[in-house]
C-alpha positions in Angstrom: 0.0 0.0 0.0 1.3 3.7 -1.0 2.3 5.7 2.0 2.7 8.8 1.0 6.5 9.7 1.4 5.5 13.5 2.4 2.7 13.3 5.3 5.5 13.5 8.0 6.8 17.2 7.1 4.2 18.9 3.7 1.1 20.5 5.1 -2.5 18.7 5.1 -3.2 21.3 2.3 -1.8 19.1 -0.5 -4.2 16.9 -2.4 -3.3 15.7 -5.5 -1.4 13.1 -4.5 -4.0 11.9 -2.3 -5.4 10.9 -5.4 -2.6 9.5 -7.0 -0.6 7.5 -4.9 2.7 7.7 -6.6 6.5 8.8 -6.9 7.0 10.8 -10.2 10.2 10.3 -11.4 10.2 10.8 -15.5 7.6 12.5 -17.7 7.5 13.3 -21.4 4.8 14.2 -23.4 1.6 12.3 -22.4 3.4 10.1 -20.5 4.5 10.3 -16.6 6.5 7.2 -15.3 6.7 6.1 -11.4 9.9 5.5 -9.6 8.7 1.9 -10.0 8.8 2.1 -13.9 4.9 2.5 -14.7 3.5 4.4 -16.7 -0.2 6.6 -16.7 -1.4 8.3 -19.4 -2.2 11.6 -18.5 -4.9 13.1 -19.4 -4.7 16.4 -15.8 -2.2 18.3 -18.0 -0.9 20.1 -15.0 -4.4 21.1 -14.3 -4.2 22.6 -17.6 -0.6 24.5 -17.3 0.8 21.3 -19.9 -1.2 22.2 -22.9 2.4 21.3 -24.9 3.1 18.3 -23.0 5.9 17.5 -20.3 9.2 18.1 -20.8 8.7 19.3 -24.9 11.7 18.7 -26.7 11.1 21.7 -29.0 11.3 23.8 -26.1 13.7 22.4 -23.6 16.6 22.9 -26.4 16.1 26.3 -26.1 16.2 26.1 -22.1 19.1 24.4 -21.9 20.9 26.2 -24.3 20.2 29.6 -22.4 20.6 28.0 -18.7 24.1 27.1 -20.5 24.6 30.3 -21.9 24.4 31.7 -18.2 20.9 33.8 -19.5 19.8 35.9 -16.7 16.9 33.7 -14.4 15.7 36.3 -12.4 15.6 40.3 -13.1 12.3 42.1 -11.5 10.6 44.1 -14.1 14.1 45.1 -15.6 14.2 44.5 -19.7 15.8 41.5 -21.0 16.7 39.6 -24.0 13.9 37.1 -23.1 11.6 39.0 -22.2 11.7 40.9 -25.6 11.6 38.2 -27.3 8.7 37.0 -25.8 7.1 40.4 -26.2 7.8 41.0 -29.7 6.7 37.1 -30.3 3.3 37.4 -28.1 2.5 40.1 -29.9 3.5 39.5 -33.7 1.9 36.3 -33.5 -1.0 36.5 -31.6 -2.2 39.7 -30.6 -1.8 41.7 -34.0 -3.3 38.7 -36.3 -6.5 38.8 -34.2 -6.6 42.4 -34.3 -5.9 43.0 -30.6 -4.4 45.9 -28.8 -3.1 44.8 -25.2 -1.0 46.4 -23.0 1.2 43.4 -21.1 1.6 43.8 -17.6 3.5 40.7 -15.7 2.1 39.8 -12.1 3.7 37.4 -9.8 3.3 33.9 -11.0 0.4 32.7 -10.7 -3.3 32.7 -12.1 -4.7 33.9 -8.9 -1.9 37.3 -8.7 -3.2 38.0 -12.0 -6.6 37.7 -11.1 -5.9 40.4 -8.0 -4.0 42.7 -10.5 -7.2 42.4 -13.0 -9.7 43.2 -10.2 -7.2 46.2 -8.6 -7.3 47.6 -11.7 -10.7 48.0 -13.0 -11.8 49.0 -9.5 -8.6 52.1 -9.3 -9.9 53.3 -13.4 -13.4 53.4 -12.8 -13.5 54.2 -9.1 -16.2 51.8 -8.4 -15.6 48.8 -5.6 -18.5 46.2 -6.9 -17.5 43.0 -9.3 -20.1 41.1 -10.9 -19.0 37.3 -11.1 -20.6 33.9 -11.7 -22.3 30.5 -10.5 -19.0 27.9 -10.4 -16.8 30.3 -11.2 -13.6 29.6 -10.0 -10.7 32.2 -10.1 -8.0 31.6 -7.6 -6.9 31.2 -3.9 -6.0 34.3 -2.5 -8.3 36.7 -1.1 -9.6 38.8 -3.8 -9.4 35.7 -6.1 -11.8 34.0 -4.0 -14.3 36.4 -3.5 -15.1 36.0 -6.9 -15.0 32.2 -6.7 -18.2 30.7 -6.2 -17.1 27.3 -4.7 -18.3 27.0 -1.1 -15.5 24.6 -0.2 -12.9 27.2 -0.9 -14.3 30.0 0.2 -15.0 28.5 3.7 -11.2 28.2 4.1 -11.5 31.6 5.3 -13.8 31.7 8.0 -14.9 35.1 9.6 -13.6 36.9 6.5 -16.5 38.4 4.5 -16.3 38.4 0.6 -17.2 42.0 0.2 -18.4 44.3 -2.9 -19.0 40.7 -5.1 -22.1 40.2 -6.6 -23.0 36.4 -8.2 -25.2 35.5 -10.6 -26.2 32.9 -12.5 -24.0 31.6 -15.7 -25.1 30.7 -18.9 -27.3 27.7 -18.3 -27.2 27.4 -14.9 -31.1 27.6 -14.4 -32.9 24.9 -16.3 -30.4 25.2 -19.1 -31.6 28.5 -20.2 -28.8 31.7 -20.9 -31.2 34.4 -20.7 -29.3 35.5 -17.5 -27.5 38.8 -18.8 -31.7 39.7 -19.0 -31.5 39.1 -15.0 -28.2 40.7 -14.7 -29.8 43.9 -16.7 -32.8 43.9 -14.5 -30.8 43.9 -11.6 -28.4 46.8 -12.6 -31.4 48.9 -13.7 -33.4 48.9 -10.6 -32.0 51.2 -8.3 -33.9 48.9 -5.6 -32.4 45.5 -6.5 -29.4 45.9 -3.9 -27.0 45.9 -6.8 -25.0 49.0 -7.4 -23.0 49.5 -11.0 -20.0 47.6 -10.4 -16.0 48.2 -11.5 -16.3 45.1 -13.4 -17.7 41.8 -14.8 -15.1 38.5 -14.4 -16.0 35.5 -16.3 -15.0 32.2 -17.9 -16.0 31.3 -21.2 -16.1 27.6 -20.0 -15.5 26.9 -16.6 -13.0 24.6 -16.0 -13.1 23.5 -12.3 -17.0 24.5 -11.8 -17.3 21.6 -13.6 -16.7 22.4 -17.6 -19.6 24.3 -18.4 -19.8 26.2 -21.4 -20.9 29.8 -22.4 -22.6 30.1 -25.2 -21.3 32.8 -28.0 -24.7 34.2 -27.9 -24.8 34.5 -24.2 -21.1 35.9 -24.4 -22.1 38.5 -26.4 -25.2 39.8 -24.8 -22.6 40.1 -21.9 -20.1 42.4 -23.8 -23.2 44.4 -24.8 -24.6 44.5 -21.7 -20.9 45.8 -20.3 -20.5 48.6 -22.9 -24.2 49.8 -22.2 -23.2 50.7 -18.3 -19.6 51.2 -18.6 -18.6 48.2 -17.0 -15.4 46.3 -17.7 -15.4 43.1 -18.8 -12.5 40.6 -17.5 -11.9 37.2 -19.5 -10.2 34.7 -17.1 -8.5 32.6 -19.9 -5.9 31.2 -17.3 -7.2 27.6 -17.8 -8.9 27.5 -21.0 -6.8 30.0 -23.2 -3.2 29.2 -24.6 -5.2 26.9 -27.7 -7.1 25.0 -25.0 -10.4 25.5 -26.9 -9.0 25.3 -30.2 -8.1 28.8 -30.8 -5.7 30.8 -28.9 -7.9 32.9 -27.0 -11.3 30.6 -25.9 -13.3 34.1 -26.6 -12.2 34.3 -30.2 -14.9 31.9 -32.0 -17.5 34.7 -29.9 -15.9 37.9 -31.2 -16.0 39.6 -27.9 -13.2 41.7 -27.7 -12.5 41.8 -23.6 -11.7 44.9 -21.5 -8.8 42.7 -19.3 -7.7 38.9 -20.0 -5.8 37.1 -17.4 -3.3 34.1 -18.7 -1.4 31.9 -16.8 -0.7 28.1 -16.2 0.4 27.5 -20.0 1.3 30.7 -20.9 4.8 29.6 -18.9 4.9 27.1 -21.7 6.9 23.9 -20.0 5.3 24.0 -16.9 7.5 27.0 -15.9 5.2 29.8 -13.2 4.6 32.5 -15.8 0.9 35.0 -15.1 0.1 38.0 -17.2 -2.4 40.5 -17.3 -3.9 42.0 -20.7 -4.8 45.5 -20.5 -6.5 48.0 -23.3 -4.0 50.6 -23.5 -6.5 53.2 -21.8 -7.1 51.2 -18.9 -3.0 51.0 -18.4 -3.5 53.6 -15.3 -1.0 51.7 -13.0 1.6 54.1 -11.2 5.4 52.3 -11.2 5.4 49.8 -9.0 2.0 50.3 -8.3 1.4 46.7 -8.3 4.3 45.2 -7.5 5.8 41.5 -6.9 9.6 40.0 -6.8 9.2 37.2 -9.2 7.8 39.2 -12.5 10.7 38.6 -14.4 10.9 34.4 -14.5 13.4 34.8 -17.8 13.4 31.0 -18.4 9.7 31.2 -18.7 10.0 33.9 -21.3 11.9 31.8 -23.0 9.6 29.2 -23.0 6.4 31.1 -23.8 8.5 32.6 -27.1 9.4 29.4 -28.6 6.4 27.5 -28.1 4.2 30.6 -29.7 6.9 30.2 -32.7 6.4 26.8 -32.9 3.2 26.3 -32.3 1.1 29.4 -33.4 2.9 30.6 -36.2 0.1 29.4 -38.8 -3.4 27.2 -37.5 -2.1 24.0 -38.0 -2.2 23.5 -34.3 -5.2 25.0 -33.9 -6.4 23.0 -36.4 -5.1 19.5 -34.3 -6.6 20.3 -31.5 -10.2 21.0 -33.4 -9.2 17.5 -35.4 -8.9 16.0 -32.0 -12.3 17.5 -30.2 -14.6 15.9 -33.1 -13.0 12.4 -31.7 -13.4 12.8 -28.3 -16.6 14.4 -28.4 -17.6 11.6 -30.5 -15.8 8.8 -28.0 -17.8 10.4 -25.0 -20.9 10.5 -26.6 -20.7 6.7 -27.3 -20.1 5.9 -24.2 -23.0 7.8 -23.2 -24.9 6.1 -25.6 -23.7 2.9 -24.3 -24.8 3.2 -20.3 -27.5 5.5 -20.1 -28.5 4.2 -16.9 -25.5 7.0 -15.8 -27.4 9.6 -17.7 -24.3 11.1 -19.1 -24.3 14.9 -19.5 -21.2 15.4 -22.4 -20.1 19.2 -22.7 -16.9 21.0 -23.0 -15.1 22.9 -26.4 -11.8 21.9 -27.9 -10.2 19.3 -25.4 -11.4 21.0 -22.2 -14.3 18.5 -21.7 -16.4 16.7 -18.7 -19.2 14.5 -18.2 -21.2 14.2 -16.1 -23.2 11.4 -14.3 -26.5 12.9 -13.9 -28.0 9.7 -11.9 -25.0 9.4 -9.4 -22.9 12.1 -8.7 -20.2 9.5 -7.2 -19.9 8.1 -10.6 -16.9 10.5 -11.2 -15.0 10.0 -8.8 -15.9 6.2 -8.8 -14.6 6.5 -12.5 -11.3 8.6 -11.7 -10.2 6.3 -9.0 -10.4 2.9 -11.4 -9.3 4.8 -14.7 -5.9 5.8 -12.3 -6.0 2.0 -11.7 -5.5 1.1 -14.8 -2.5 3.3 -16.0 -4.7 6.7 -16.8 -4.3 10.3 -14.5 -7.7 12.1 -14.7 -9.2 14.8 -12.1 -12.6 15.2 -11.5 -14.3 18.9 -11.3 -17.5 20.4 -9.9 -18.5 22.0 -6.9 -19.3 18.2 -5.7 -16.7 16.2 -7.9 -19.4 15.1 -10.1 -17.7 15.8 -13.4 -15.0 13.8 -15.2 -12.6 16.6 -16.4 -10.3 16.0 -19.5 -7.6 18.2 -20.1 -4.7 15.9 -22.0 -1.5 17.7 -23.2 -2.6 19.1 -26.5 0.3 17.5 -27.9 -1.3 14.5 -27.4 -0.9 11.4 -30.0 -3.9 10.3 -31.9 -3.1 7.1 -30.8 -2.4 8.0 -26.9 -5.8 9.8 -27.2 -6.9 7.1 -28.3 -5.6 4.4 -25.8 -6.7 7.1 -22.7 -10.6 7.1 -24.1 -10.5 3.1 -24.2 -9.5 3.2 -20.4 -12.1 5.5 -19.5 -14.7 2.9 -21.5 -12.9 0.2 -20.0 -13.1 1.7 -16.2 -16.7 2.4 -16.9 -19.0 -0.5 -16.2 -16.8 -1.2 -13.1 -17.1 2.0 -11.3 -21.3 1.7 -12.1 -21.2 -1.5 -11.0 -18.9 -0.1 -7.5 -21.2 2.9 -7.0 -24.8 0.8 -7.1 -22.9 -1.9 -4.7 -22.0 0.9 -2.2 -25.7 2.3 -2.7 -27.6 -1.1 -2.3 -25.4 -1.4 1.1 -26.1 2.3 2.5 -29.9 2.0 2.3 -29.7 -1.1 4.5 
């Protein structure tokens, strides 16, 4: 039986290795192998920060070659080699194509600092305190973060701490699958009774990865980039999770045609797995004082390095894009079969590009029923949802036809066990 070799000295706090009882020793593109010599498929991705696989050969060259070259590591906000290249690179070959104007501002290094940065900065230009976020949204761990997190487990972390000046309401489908909510969200801001005042800003996810994969339509998407320009009220993207090509394109709110106010990146921005977080900012809302938002690590060079070569590599035309659309029509397609095939689960299939989940709408322990026998038999997969109903994929998008392939079969494979496990453990509880 695994004991985990950390429980003596690392906090309570950590948790994925609760789930996976192993010692990582190697990993390379879909593939992580144990300290024993096994090998999992993986289909967590870093929790999405591996969208170019583990230990990419295209980039870790150029790593090597500038860790050799004795390339400056760490250098606050000061310019660099890498960090112009990276700038020059982010924005030759994905902001000006698309038609995008962005200011870049570098946080400390993780989703969550960017989030803060975002939400400090739309509340300083319009000089308004109130955010407007949604149902299962999820956005980070640090304070202002997770005010605008809907998850109670998270937010109860902080007990005695009130989530001020945030407003939730409902996302696209989340009451009896309708997305007329940006009509709610109008009423609300219009009556001067509703308890609502006009808020700094609007923070969403144009599919929410840990609440659980659910999607925003592009009409609905829309309507809420109208509805934004019509009070003068910013609109944030929180792309940290589903941008970097996660949804097929880029940006997961190109295929919309919203342009967004602020867009927060993170997780595979850093390219290789390296901490990398970044702010996008209209050029009018770049208001910031020096060092008004500060933080030691904005200047992660090796990550710059990273970021620029696997934008060359990988976005300089759509053939990568184009894979990863390639890709979705199959697993969509796997999925729905296996929906098809055990409707007793009442499978719930949703997601865009290969960010997807399903969901077992009889049994809500189907997921994790399903995770903990697909990790049995040589695949990594989380689950997500505010209950961990929801199967969540979110493979390397480097991933092999065939590895894709091999990962759905497990998942098909591990199927009719875990049903048969969770109607077991439900016949025994209503004795």
């Amino acid at each position: 039986m695994f004991k985990d070799p950390a429980h003596k000295i690392e906090s309570n706090v950590r948790s994925y290795v609760r789930s996976y009882p192993i010692v990582i020793k190697q990993a390379q593109g879909s593939i992580i192998t144990d300290e024993d010599g096994n090998k999992y498929l993986d289909f967590l991705g870093g929790a999405g920060a591996l969208n170019y696989g583990h230990n990419n050969p295209k980039i870790k060259s150029h790593l090597i070659e500038y860790l050799q070259f004795d390339g400056i590591i760490h250098s606050l906000d000061m310019a660099s080699h890498a960090k112009l290249d990276f700038l020059n690179t982010f924005n030759n070959k994905i902001l000006m194509p698309r038609g995008l104007n962005y200011k870049v501002q570098f946080t400390s290094p993780t989703g969550t600092n960017a989030v803060e940065a975002a939400l400090k900065l739309a509340r300083k230009v319009t000089g308004r305190t109130g955010v407007i976020s949604f149902t299962n949204g999820y956005h980070g761990m640090t304070l202002g973060a997770l005010a605008v997190t809907g998850n109670k487990y998270h937010r109860q972390g902080i007990p005695g701490v009130e989530s001020t000046h945030v407003t939730f309401m409902p996302y696209c489908r989340y009451v009896d699958g309708l997305d007329s909510s940006i009509d709610f969200l109008r009423y609300k801001l219009e009556d001067d009774s509703s308890g609502v005042d006009l808020p700094a800003a609007v923070i969403v996810e144009t599919v929410q990865g840990e609440g659980g994969i659910n999607v925003a339509t592009t009409q609905w998407l829309k309507n809420l980039r109208e509805l934004c320009n019509e009070f003068g009220v910013l609109l944030i993207v929180d792309d940290i999770q589903a941008g970097c090509g996660r949804t097929g394109d880029f940006f997961s709110f190109e295929a919309s045609g919203i342009v967004p106010d602020i867009v927060t990146l993170s997780k595979s921005i850093g390219a290789y797995g390296l901490p990398l977080a970044l702010v996008l900012i209209k050029p009018e809302l770049d208001q910031w004082k020096p060092a008004e938002h500060n933080g030691t690590f904005r200047g992660h060079n090796l990550a710059f390095v990273a970021a620029d070569k696997a934008i060359q590599y990988f976005w300089s035309d759509d053939k990568f894009s184009e894979s990863v659309k390639r890709k979705e029509v199959f697993l969509r397609q796997r999925l729905e079969d296996l929906a098809n095939k055990y409707p007793e689960a009442d499978f719930d299939v949703r997601g865009r590009g290969l960010m997807y989940g399903i969901e077992a709408k009889a049994n809500e322990n189907i997921a994790m029923a399903l995770q903990k026998i697909c990790f049995k038999n040589g695949l990594i997969i989380e689950t997500a949802g505010s209950h961990g109903q929801v199967l969540k994929f979110l493979m390397p998008l480097t991933i092999s036809d065939a590895e894709l392939e091999r990962g759905l079969d497990i998942v098909e494979a591990s199927c009719e066990q875990a049903l048969i496990e969770v109607s077991q453990k439900k016949i025994a509880n209503a004795k």
